[in-house]
C-alpha positions in Angstrom: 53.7 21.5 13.7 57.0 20.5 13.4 56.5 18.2 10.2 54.6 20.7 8.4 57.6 23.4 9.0 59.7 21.0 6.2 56.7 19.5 3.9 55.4 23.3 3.3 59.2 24.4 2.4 59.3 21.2 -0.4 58.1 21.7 -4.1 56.5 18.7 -5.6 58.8 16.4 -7.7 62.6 16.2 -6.4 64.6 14.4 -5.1 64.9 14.2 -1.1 67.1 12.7 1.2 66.0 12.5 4.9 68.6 12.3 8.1 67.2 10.0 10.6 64.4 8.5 9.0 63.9 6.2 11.4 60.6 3.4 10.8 59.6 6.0 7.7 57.0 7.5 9.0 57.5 10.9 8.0 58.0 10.0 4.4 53.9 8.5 5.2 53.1 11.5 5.6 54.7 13.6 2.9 53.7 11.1 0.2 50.4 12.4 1.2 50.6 15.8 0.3 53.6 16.1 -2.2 54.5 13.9 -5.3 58.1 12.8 -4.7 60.4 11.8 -7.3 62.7 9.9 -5.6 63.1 9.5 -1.4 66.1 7.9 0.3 66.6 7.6 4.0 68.8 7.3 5.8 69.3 6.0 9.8 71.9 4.7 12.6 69.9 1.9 13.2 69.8 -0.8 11.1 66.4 -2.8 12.3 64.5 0.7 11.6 66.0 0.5 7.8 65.5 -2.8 7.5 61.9 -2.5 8.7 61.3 0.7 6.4 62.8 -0.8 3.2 60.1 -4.1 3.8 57.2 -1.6 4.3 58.4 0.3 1.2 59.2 -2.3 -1.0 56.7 -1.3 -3.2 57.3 1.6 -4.2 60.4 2.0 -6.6 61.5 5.8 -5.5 61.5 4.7 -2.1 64.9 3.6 -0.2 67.1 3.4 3.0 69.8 2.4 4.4 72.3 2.5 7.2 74.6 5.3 7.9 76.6 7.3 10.6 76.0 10.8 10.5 79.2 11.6 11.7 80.9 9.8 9.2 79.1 11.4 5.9 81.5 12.8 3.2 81.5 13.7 -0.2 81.8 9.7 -1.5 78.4 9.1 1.2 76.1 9.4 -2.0 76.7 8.6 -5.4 73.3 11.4 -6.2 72.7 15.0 -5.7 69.4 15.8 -4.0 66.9 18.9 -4.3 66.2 18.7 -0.6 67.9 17.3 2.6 65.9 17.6 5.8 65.7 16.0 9.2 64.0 16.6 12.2 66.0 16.5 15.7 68.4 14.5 14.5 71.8 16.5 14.4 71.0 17.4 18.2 71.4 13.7 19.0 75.6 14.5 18.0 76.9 15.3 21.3 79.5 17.8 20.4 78.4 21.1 19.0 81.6 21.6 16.8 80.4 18.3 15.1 77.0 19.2 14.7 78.3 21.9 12.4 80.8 20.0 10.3 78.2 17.5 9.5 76.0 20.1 8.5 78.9 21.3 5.9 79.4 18.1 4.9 76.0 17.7 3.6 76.2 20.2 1.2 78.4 17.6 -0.6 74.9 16.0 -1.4 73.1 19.4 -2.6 72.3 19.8 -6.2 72.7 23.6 -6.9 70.3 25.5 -5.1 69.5 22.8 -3.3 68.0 23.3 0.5 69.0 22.0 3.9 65.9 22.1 6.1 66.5 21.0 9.4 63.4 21.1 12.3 66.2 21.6 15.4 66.2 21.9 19.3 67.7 26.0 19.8 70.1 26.2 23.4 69.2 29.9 22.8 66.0 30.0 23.2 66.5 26.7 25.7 68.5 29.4 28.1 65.7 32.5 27.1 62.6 30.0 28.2 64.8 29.4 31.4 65.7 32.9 31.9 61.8 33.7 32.0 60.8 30.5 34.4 63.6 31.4 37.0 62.1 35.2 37.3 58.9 33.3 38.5 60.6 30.5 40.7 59.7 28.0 38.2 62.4 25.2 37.7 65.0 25.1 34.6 64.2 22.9 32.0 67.3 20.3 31.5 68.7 19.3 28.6 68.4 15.5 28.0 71.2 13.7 28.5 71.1 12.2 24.7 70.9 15.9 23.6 73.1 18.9 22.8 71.1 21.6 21.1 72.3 23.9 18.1 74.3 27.0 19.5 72.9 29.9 17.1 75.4 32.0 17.3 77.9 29.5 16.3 76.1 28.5 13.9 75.7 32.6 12.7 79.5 33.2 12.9 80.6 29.6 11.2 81.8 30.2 7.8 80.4 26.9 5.7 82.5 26.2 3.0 79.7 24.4 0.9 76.5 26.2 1.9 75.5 29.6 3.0 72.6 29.9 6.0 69.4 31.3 4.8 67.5 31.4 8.3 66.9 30.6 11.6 63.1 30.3 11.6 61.9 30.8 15.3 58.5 29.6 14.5 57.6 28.1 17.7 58.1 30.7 20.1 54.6 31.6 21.1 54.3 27.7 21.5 56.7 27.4 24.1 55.7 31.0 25.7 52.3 29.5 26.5 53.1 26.0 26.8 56.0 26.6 28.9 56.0 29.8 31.3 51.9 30.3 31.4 50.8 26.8 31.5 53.8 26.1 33.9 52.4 29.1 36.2 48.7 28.0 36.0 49.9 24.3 36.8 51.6 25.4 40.1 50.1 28.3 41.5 46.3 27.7 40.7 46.0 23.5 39.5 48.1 22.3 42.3 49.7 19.6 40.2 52.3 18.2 38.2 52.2 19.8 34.4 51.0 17.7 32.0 51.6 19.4 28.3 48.7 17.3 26.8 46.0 20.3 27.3 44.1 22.9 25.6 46.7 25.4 26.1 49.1 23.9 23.6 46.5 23.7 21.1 45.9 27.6 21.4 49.5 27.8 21.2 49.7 26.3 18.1 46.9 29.2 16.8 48.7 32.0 17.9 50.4 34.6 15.3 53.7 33.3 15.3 55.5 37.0 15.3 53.8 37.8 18.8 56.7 37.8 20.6 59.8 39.7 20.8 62.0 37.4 22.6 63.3 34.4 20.9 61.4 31.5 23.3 61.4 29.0 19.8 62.9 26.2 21.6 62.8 24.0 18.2 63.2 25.9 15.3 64.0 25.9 11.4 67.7 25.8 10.3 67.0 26.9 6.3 71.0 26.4 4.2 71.6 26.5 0.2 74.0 25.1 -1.5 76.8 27.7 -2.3 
């Protein structure tokens, strides 16, 4: 679900740079559906890039390497990409003031009209889902301790000085409706046990019309920015 929210957004042929890219399995997958012209990604952890650039070797478009997040800048890359995506990666930066600048930042990278597509965990809709489970004496789902999810307002009201915000996609909110308030209330008051999110219930959740709902209950959503 979450994958396909950034590979459907990407025309064939540019040039892409990924945040996070961990072992490289994402960029798997997209080779399969889109012809890329060149890939690089990039990651905190330097066994992950080490171990994508051996299982890549072959392939001459194809590269990683090692970088901070936190410390990109305008010198970070000495190329412009079409496309720079990630998927729950700036919600790992445990300061939401951060999260933002780094966001800026990347639109050093941009070529003009170039996209920032970022798959992200939403606080807003985090605090909506919450709102819901309390009215039916359901607990609050936490925030991980290695997490701080995108404020959306903040991110509204920011002024970026190198890109402009598109959209917020809430894409998944039916998802988490179902998954995460009925599920929850079928799992307590009528299953008796512990829930389990590995069910049927979040396959029909990923069927449902995704403007269903009125309430913003996308707990991950898309952040869509172009280059100014």
């Amino acid at each position: 679900m979450e994958e396909n929210q950034i590979i459907n957004r990407l025309k064939k042929n540019k040039t892409i740079l990924e945040i996070g890219s961990g072992d490289g399995i994402f960029v798997k997958k997209l080779l399969k559906y889109k012809k890329i012209k060149k890939y690089h990604g990039i990651d905190f952890v330097k066994e992950l890039v080490n171990k994508s650039n051996k299982n890549y070797e072959k392939f001459s478009n194809i590269s990683f390497s090692t970088k901070d997040i936190s410390l990109i800048d305008k010198k970070s890359f000495n190329i412009k990409f079409d496309y720079i995506i990630s998927k729950r990666v700036i919600q790992n930066v445990l300061d939401q003031n951060l999260q933002i600048k780094i966001i800026d930042n990347l639109g050093f990278h941009l070529k003009k009209n170039g996209l920032i597509i970022l798959v992200e965990c939403s606080n807003d809709a985090r605090k909506n889902i919450n709102y819901i489970r309390e009215k039916y004496n359901l607990p609050k789902i936490p925030v991980s301790f290695h997490n701080i999810f995108l404020n959306d307002s903040k991110i509204k009201k920011y002024k970026f000085k190198k890109l402009k915000l598109l959209k917020i996609d809430n894409f998944s909110s039916n998802f988490y409706f179902i998954t995460r308030v009925v599920y929850a209330l079928y799992s307590k008051n009528f299953l008796k046990k512990k829930v389990n999110y590995k069910n049927y219930l979040q396959d029909i959740g990923l069927m449902i019309n995704d403007d269903l709902l009125k309430i913003d209950l996308s707990q991950v959503k898309v952040y869509l920015f172009k280059k100014k």
